[in-house]
C-alpha positions as CSV (number, residue, x, y, z in Angstrom):
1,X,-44.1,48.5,-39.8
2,X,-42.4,49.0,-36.2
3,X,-38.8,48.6,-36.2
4,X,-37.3,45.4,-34.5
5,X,-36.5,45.0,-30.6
6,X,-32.8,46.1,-30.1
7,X,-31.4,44.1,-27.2
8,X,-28.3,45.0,-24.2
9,X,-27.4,42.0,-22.2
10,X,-25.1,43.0,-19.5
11,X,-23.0,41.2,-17.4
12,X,-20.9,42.6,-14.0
13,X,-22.8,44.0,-10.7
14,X,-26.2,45.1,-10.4
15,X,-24.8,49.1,-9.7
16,X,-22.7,48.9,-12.6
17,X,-26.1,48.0,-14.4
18,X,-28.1,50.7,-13.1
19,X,-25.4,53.2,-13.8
20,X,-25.2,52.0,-17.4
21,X,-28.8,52.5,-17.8
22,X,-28.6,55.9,-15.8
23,X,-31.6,58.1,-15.9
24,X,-33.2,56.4,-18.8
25,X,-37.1,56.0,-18.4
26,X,-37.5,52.1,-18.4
27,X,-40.4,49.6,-17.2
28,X,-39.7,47.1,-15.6
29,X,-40.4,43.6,-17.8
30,X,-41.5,41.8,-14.0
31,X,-44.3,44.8,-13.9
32,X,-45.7,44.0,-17.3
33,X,-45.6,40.5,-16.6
34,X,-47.9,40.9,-13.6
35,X,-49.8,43.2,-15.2
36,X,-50.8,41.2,-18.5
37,X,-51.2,38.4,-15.7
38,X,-54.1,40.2,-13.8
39,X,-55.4,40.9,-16.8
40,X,-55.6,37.5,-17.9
41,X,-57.5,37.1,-14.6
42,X,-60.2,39.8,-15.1
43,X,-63.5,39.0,-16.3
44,X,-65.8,40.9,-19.1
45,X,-69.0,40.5,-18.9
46,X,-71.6,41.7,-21.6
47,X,-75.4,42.5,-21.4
48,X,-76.9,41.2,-24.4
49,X,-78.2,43.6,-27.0
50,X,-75.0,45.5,-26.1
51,X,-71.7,45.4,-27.7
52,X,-68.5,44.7,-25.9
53,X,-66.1,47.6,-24.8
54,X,-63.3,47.2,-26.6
55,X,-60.0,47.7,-25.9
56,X,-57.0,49.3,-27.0
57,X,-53.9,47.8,-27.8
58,X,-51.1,48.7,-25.1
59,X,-48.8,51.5,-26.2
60,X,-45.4,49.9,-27.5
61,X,-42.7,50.3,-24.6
62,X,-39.7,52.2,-25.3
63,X,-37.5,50.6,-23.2
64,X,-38.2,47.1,-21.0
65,X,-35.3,45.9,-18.4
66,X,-34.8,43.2,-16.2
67,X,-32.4,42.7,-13.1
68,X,-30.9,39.5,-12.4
69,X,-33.1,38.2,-9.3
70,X,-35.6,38.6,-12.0
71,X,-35.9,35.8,-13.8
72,X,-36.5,33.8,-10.8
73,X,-40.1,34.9,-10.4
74,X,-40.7,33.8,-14.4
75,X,-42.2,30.6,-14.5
76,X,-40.6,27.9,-16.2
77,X,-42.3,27.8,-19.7
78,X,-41.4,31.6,-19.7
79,X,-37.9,30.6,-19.7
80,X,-38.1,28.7,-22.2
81,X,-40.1,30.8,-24.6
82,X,-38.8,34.2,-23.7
83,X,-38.1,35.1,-26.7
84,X,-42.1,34.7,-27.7
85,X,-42.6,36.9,-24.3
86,X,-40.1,39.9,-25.7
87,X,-42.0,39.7,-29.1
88,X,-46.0,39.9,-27.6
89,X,-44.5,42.7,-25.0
90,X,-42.6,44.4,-28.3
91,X,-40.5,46.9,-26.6
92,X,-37.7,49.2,-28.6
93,X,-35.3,48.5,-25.8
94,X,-34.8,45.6,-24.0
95,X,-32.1,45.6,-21.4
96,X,-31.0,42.3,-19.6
97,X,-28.9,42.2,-16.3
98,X,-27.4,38.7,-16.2
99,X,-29.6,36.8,-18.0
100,X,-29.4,33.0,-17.5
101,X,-27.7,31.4,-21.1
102,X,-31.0,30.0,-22.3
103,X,-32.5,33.3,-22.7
104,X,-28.8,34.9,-24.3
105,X,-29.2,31.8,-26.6
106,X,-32.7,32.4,-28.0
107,X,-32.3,36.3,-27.9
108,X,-29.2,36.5,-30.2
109,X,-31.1,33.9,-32.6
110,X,-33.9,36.6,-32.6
111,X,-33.1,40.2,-32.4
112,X,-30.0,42.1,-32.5
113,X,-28.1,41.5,-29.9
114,X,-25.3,43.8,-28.2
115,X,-23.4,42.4,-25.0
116,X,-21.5,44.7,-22.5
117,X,-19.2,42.9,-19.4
118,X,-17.9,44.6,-16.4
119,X,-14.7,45.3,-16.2
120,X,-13.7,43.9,-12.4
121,X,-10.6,45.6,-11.1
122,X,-7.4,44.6,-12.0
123,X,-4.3,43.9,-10.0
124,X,-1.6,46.6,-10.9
125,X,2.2,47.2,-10.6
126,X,1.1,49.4,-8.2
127,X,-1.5,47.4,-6.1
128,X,1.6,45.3,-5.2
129,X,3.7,48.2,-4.3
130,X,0.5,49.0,-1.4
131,X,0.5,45.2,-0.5
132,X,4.3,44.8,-0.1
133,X,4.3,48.4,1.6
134,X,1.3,47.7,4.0
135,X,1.4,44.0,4.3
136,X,3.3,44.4,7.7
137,X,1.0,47.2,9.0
138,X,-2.3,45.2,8.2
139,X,-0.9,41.2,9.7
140,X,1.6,40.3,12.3
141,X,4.2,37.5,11.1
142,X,4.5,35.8,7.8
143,X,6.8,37.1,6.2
144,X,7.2,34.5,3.7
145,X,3.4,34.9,3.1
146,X,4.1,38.3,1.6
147,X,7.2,36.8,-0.7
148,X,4.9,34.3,-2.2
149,X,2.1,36.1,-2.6
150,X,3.5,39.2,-4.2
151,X,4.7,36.6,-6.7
152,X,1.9,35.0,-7.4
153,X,0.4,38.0,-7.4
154,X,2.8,39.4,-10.6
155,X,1.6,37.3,-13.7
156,X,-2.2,39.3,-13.1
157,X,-0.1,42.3,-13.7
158,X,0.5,41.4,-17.2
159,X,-1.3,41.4,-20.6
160,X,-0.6,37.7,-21.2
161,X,-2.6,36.4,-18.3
162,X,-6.2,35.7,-19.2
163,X,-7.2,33.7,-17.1
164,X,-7.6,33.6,-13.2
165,X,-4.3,33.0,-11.0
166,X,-5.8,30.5,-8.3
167,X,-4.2,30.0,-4.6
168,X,-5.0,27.8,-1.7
169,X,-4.2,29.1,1.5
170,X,-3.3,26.7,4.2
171,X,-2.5,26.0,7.6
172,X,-3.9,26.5,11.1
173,X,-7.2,28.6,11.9
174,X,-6.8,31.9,12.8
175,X,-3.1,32.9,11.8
176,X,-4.6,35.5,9.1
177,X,-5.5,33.5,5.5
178,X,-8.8,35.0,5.7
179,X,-7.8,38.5,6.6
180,X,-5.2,38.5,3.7
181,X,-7.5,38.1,1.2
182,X,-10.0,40.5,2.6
183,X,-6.9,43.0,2.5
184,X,-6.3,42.3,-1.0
185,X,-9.6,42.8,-1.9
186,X,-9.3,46.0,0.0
187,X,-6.3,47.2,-2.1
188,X,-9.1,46.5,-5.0
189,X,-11.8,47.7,-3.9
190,X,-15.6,46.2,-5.0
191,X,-17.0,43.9,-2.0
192,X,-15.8,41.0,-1.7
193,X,-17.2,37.7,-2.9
194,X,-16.8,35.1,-0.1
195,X,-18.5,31.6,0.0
196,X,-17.7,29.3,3.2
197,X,-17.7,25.4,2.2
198,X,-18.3,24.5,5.7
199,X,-22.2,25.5,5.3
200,X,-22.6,23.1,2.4
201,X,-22.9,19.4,3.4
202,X,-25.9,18.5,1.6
203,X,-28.2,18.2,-1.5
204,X,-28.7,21.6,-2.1
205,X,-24.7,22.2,-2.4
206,X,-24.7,19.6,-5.6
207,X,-27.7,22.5,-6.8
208,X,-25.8,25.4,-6.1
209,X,-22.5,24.4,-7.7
210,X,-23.9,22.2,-10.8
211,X,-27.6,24.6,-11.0
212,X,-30.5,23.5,-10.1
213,X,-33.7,25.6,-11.2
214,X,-33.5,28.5,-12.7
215,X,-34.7,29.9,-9.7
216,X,-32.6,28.3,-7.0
217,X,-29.6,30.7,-6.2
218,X,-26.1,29.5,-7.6
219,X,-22.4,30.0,-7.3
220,X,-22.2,30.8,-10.7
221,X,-24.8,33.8,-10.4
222,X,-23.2,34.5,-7.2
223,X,-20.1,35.1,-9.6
224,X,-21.9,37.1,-12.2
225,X,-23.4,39.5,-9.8
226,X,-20.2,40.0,-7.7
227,X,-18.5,43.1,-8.2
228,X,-14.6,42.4,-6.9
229,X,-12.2,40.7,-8.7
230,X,-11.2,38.2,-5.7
231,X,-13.4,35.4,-5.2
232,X,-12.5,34.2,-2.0
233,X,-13.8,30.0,-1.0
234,X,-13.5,29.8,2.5
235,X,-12.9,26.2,3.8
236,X,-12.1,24.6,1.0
237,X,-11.4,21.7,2.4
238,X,-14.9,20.7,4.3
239,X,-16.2,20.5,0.6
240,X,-17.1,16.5,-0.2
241,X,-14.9,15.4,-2.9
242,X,-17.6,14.4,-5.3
243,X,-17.6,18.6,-5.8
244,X,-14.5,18.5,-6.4
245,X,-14.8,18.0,-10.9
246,X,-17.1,21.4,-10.5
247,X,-13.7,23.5,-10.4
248,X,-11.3,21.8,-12.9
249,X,-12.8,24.1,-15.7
250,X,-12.8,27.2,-13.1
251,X,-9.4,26.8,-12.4
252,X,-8.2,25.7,-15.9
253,X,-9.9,28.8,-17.7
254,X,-12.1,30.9,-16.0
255,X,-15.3,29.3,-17.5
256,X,-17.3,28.3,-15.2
257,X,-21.0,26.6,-16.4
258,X,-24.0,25.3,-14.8
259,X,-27.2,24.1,-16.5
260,X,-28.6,28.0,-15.7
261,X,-25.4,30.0,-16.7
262,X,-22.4,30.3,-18.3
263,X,-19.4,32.7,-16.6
264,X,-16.4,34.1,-18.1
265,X,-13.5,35.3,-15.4
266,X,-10.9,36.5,-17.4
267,X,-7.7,37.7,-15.4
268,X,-9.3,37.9,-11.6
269,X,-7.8,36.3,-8.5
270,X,-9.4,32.9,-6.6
271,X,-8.4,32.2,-3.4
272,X,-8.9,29.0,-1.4
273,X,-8.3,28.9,2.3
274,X,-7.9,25.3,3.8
275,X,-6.9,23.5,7.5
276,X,-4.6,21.3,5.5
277,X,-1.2,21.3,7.1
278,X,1.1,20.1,4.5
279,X,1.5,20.4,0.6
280,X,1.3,16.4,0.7
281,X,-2.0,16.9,2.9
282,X,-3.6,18.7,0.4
283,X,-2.3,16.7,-2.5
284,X,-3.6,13.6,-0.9
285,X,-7.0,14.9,-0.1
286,X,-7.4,16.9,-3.4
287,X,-6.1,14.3,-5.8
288,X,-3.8,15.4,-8.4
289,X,-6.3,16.4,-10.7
290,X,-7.2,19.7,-8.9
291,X,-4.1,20.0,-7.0
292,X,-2.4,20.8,-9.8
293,X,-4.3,23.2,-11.2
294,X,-3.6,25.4,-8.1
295,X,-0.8,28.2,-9.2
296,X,0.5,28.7,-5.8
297,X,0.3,27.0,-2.0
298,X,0.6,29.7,0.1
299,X,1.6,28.4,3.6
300,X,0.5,30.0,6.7
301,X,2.9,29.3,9.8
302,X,1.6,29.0,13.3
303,X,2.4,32.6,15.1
304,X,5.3,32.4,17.4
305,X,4.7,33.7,21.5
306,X,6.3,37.2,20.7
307,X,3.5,37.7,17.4
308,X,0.5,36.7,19.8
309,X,1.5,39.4,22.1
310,X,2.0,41.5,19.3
311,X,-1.7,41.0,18.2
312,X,-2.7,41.4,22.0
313,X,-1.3,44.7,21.2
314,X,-3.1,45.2,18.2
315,X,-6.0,44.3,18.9
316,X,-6.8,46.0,22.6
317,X,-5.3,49.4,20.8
318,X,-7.6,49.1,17.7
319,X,-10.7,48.5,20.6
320,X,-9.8,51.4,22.5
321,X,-9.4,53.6,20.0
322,X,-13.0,52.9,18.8
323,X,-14.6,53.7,22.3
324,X,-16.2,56.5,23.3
325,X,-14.1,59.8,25.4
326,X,-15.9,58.7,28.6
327,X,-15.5,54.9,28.5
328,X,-11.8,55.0,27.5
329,X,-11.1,57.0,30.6
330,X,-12.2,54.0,32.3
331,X,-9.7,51.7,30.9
332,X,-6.1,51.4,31.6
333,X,-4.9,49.5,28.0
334,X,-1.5,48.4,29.1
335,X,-2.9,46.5,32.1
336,X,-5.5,44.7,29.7
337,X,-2.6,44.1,27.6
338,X,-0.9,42.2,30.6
339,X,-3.7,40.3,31.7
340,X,-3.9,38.7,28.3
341,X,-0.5,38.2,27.4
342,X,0.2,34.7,29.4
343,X,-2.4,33.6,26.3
344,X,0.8,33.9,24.3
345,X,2.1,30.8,25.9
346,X,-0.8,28.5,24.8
347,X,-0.6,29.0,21.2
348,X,-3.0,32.1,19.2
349,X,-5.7,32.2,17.2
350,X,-6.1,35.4,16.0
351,X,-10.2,35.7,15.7
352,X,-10.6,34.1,19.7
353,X,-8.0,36.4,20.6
354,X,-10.5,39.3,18.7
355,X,-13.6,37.7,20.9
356,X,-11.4,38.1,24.4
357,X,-10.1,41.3,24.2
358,X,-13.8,42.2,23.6
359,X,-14.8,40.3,26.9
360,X,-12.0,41.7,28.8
361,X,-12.7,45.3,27.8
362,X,-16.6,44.4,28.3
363,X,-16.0,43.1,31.5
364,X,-13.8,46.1,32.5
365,X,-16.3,48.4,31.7
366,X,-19.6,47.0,33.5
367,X,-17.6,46.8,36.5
368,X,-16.8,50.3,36.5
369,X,-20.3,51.5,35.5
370,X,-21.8,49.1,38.3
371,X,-19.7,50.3,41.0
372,X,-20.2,53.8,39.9
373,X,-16.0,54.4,39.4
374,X,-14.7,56.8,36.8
375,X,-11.7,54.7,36.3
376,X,-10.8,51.2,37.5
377,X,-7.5,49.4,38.1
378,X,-8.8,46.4,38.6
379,X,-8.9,44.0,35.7
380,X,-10.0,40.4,35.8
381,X,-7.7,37.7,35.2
382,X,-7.2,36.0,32.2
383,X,-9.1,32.9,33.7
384,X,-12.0,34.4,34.7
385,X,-12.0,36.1,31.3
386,X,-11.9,32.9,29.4
């Protein structure tokens, strides 16, 4: 009598999966679904008089496995029966890459059952030795940003925390909320998991947050498959409040559940960036149910006329140094730098600011390769720029 299926379910990022496996011979359990599909399709027919070719049973699989965008191409009934569909495919192995909770469910009910989870890196003593040392180096201004943040950041550094520490970001756009949390997650390492708000304004939102079809993509998939441990909600505040109740168990616990799946955080970092410009704002527009569950407000100050020009600087020094030998010989950085400091005056938002030095240095460029000039000392003015 064959020995039962033994089953893996794991749970992190699809490399972390495929490293697991390594070199391990496997079928895929999509290929043998096709496959008994088509032949399902296929037709025998017999001459009479003659017997029927018969056929032999399928070899027993040693080892079956199934990736996460998988299960979308299973039809529904499969879903719900797939522990009938393991059993008539009868491998040794079966290994499951994020599986939605109805199939965990029936599997441990069925065959032994083994789950392995990711483990998403972890803040350190030391990660906030690199953010305090190279907060400065990485975003002009906010000073108090760094205070708050490093302790915020503390508690994840512990063995007590087990749950998510959860921030929301506010104040003006383009002052550096985003970039802070990319540079955290650069400290980190993994790629980081970002979802903007401001793209969700309709029924598919109320799918993606609270699961729609198994095969409809979903924020909490999004979250198993990720591979950092920040999870970074971008414009928090364009989400319609009715979303709102999706997130109290998120930011209570780290459990976050749709009708599809089920997703445990543990001690990872969610950051919310919002246009809100007060702590009242955002208590006001959130309620108090999900503004207190927030463990820090992290507020981000307008920049002041001498940071602008020290982004000017910045960011015409990082474009230069990224040109090629011949085309920087073209450029004279200090008079760019000039042209677009009166910008300083008007207020600064740091991505615009990115998109003009680009023009400028564009613009400074064609002209020279137009009129056939090795170097130009001519730069447009910041109007004609604009």
């Amino acid at each position: 009598m064959p020995r039962d299926t033994t089953v893996t379910i794991y749970y992190g990022p699809l490399s972390w999966f495929e490293d697991q496996l390594g070199k391990k011979k496997r079928t895929g359990l999509l290929d043998i679904v096709y496959e008994r599909d088509e032949a399902n399709r296929r037709h025998t027919h017999v001459v009479e008089g003659q017997e029927a070719p018969s056929e032999e049973p399928a070899p027993r699989p040693k080892r079956v496995a199934a990736e996460s965008s998988d299960y979308a191409s299973l039809n529904e009934h499969v879903i719900t029966n797939f522990a009938g569909l393991v059993r008539s495919i009868n491998p040794e192995h079966l290994d499951l890459h994020n599986p939605p909770a109805h199939i965990h469910s029936q599997l441990e009910r069925a065959f032994t059952t083994e789950v392995k989870r990711y483990e998403y890196p972890a803040v350190t003593r030391d990660t906030l030795v690199r953010f305090r040392d190279g907060f400065a180096g990485h975003l002009v201004g906010q000073a108090a940003v760094k205070e708050a943040l490093l302790a915020a950041l503390y508690p994840l550094t512990t063995a007590r925390q087990t749950k998510p520490v959860v921030l929301m970001f506010y104040g003006p756009s383009g002052v550096g909320k985003t970039e802070t949390a990319q540079f955290i997650n650069g400290l980190l390492g993994g790629t980081l998991l970002r979802k903007q708000f401001s793209m969700f304004h309709n029924d598919k939102f109320a799918s993606y947050l609270f699961g729609g079809t198994h095969a409809e993509v979903s924020f909490a998939r999004d979250l198993l498959d990720r591979d950092s441990g920040v999870i970074l909600i971008d414009e928090f505040d364009k989400a319609n409040s009715v979303f709102h109740s999706a997130f109290y168990q998120l930011f209570d616990g780290g459990v976050f559940e749709d009708k599809n799946y089920s997703v445990e955080l543990g001690p990872s970092l969610i950051i919310c960036t919002s246009n809100y410009g007060t702590e009242d704002e955002i208590r006001k527009a959130l309620g108090d149910a999900l503004y207190s569950r927030f463990d820090s407000l992290v507020h981000f100050k307008p920049l002041s006329k001498n940071e602008i020009r020290q982004v000017i600087d910045r960011l015409v020094d990082d474009r230069v140094s990224n040109l090629a030998p011949d085309e920087r010989g073209r450029l004279e950085p200090e008079t760019i730098k000039d042209t677009l400091y009166p910008l300083a005056d008007k207020g600064g938002n740091v991505r615009k600011l990115g998109k003009l030095v680009d023009e400028v240095i564009s613009l400074v460029l064609v002209r020279a390769v137009l009129n056939g000039a090795r170097q130009t000392s001519n730069s447009p003015d910041t109007k004609e720029a604009a």
